[in-house]
N, C-alpha and C positions, 0 to 999 in steps of 0.2 A: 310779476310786477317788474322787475330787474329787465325783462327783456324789451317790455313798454316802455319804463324809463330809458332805456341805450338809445333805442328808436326814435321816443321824441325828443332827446339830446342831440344826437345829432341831426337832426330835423333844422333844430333851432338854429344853427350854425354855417346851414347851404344853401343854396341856389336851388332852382326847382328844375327836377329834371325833367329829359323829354318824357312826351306823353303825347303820343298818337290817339289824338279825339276828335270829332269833325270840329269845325269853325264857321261861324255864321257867315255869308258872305264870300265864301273860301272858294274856289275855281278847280274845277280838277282833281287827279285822285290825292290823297292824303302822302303825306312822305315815304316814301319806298325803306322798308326797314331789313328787305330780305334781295337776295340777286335776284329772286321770282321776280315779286315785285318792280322790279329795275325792268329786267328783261317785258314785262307789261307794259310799263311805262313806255319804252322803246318801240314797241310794237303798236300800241296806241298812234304816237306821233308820226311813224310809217306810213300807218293806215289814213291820214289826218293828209296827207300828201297825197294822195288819190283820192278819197272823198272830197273834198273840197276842189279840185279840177272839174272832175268828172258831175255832181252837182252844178258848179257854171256853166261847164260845156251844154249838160241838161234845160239849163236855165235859156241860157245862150239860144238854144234851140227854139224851146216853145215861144218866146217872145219873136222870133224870126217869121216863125209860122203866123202868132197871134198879129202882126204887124202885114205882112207881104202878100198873106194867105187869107186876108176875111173877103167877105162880102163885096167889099166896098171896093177893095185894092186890087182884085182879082177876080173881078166876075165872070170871067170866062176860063171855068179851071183845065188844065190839060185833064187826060184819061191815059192812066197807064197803071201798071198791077204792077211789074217788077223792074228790078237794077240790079242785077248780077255783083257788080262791083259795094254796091250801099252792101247787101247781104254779106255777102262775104267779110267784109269790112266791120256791119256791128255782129259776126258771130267771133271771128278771129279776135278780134280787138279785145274786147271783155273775155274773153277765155285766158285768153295773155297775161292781163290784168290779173284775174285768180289763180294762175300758174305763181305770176308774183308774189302775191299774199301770202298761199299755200308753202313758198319757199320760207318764208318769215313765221310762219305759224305752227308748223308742222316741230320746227326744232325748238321752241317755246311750248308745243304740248307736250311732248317728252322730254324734255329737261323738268318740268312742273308735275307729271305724272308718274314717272319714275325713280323711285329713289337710288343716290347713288347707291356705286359698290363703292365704302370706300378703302376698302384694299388694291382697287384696281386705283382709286385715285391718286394714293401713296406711291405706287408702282409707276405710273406714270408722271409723276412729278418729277419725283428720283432720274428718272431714265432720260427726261428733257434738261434736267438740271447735267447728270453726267456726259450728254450728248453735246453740253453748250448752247442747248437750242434757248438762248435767254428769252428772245420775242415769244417764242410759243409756251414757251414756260408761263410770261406774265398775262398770256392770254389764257389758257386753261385756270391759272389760279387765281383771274376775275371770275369765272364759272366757277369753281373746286377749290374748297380751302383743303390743302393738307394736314395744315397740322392740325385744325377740328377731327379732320377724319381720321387722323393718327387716337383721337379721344375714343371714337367709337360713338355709335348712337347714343339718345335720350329718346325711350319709349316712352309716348304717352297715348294711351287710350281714352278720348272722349264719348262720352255715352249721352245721348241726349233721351231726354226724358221731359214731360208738359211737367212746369215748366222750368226745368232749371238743366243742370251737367252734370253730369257723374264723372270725375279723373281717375284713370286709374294708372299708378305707374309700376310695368309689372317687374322690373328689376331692382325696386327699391321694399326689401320686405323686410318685416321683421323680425324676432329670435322664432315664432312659432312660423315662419314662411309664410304668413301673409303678406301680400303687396299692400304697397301704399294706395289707399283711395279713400274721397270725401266727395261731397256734393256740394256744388256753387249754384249757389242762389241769390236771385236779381236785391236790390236792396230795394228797389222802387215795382211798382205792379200798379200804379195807374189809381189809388187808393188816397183822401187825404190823409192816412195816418202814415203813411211812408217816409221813410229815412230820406233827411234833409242829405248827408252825408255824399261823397264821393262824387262823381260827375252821371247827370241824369239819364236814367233808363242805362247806363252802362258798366256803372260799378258792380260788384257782387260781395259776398259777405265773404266767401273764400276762395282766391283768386286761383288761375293756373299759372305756375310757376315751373321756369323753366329758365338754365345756365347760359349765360352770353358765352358767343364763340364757340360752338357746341352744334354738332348736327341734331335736331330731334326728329322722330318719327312717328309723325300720331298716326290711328286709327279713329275710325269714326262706326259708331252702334247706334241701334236708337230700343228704344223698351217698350215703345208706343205706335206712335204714327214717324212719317217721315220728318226729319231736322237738316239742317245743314249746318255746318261748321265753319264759319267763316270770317277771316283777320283781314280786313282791308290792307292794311299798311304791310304784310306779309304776301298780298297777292294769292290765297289761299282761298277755296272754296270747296269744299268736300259733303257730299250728302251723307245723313247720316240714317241708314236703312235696318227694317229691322228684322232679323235673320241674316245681315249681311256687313261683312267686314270690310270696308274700305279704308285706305291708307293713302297719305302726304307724307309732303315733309317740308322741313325752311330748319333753317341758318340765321340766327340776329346775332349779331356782332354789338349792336348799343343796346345798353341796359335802358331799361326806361317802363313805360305801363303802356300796354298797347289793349285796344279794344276792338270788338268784333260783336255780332249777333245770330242769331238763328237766321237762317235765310231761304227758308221753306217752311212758306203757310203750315202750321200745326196746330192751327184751334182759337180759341177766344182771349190766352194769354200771348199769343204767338209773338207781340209786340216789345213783349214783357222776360227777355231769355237774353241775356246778354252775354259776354263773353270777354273775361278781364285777363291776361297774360301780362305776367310779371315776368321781363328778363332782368337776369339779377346775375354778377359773378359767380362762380366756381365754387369761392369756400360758405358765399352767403346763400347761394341755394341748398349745400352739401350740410349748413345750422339748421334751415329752413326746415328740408327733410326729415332730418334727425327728430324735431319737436314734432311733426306733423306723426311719426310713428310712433314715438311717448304719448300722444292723445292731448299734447297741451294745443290748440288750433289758436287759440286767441295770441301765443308765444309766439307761436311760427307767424300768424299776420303779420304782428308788429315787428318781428324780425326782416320783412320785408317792406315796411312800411317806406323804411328809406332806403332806397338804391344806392349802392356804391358804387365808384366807378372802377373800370377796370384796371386806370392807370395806380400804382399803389399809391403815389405823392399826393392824388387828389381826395378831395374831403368827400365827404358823404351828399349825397344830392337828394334831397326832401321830395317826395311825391307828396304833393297839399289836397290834389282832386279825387 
């Protein structure tokens, strides 16, 4: 009870923090909360400079023909099969074009697919900082945080299961070495008796939680049929298969409540699998923990209920959704 009361005290007394949910109306992806995400974002808008040409050009085109070329306008059509130059022209052209892409794309799938090392990240940051190289310095540590990687990973293993999650965190064990792990399930299933509570089809009863400013590294299982794991706002999308170990990883620097779903057809609830990530400070996940391995789950919720932030001066920021 001590722990609920701290929770909804300071509740009472803040501002609401972020909370990555869609929005009615809303244009576009959701707010980038990871450099994945960023680097999407970016890539996205690239892409959006040659779509939108090349569609007019397109456009441009058929109304040329549908205008110059009917019936009417041109009843005596010429006869000829080829143009050396047109050929050449639309093979080169568009090849060019996906040379382009491919330059933008290629280093956005391996940045998002491989996780760093990050002792080589340390090692190079150092090395550009003793080198004076300052620009290159502030460019690699837009990509690579050092001093997260100086922390070392945060393992988490997601298990996906009809229909809910299994967490499991394999470095957080306790006096007998078992790991830390629980199953999160949807609070809502599409039912009228369903929890009015938290934000619809996306809340869960026991969130994943994991430390701001901290690299993690999940894996992704399934115990069933195929799932996917996936956080809009992180830029993340990982299938989760079963027999087979797949791995991500992100970086959230803001504390806040972020939301995700299944996103691989998995059956008649497949609607109903949602996906709540709590980032939360250092020492508030490191309480967090601690009660989730005592067995108190209701403690460690509410010890998570309100985010703090990471500056220490500021006050606590209430999650209400």
């Amino acid at each position: 009870m001590r722990h609920l009361f701290a929770a909804m005290s300071a509740a009472l007394f803040a501002a609401p923090a972020f909370a990555a949910i869609p929005r009615d109306g809303a244009l576009g992806f959701q707010p980038a909360a990871t450099r994945i995400a960023e680097r999407i974002h970016s890539f996205h808008t690239f892409l959006l400079w040659i779509i939108i040409p090349t569609t007019i050009f397109v456009l441009a085109l058929l109304l040329w023909v549908i205008i110059f070329h009917n019936k009417r306008a041109n009843p005596t059509p010429r006869k000829f099969s080829h143009n050396t130059l047109i050929e050449v022209i639309w093979t080169v052209v568009p090849a060019l074009i996906l040379v382009g892409i491919a330059s933008q794309s290629f280093p956005n799938l391996y940045y998002q697919d491989v996780p760093p090392n990050l002792q080589t990240v340390q090692e190079k940051a150092s090395k550009l900082l003793a080198d004076g190289k300052s620009a290159q310095y502030e460019s690699f540590v837009k990509e690579y945080n050092p001093d997260a990687a100086a922390k070392g990973f945060i393992n988490v293993k997601a298990q996906g299961n009809q229909w809910n999650w299994t967490y499991t965190y394999p470095d957080i064990v306790d006096d007998a070495g078992y790991p830390l792990e629980f199953v999160s399930n949807p609070l809502q299933t599409g039912l009228s008796t369903d929890s009015k509570a938290g934000v619809r089809n996306l809340s869960v009863d026991y969130p994943m939680v994991v430390p701001a400013g901290r690299y993690v590294r999940y894996y992704t299982a399934a115990a069933d049929v195929i799932h996917s794991f996936a956080v809009p706002s992180f830029g993340i999308k990982t299938d989760a298969v079963p027999g087979r170990l797949n791995e991500g990883w992100f970086l959230v620097d803001q504390p806040g409540v972020y939301y995700g779903q299944c996103s691989e057809l998995c059956g008649v609830n497949h609607a109903f699998m949602p996906i709540e990530v709590r980032v939360v400070p250092q020492a508030q996940f490191d309480r967090w923990s601690q009660l989730m391995l005592a067995g108190d789950y209701d403690a460690a919720l509410a010890s998570v209920q309100a985010i703090a932030s990471v500056e220490p001066a500021s006050k606590f920021a209430a999650i209400t959704k």
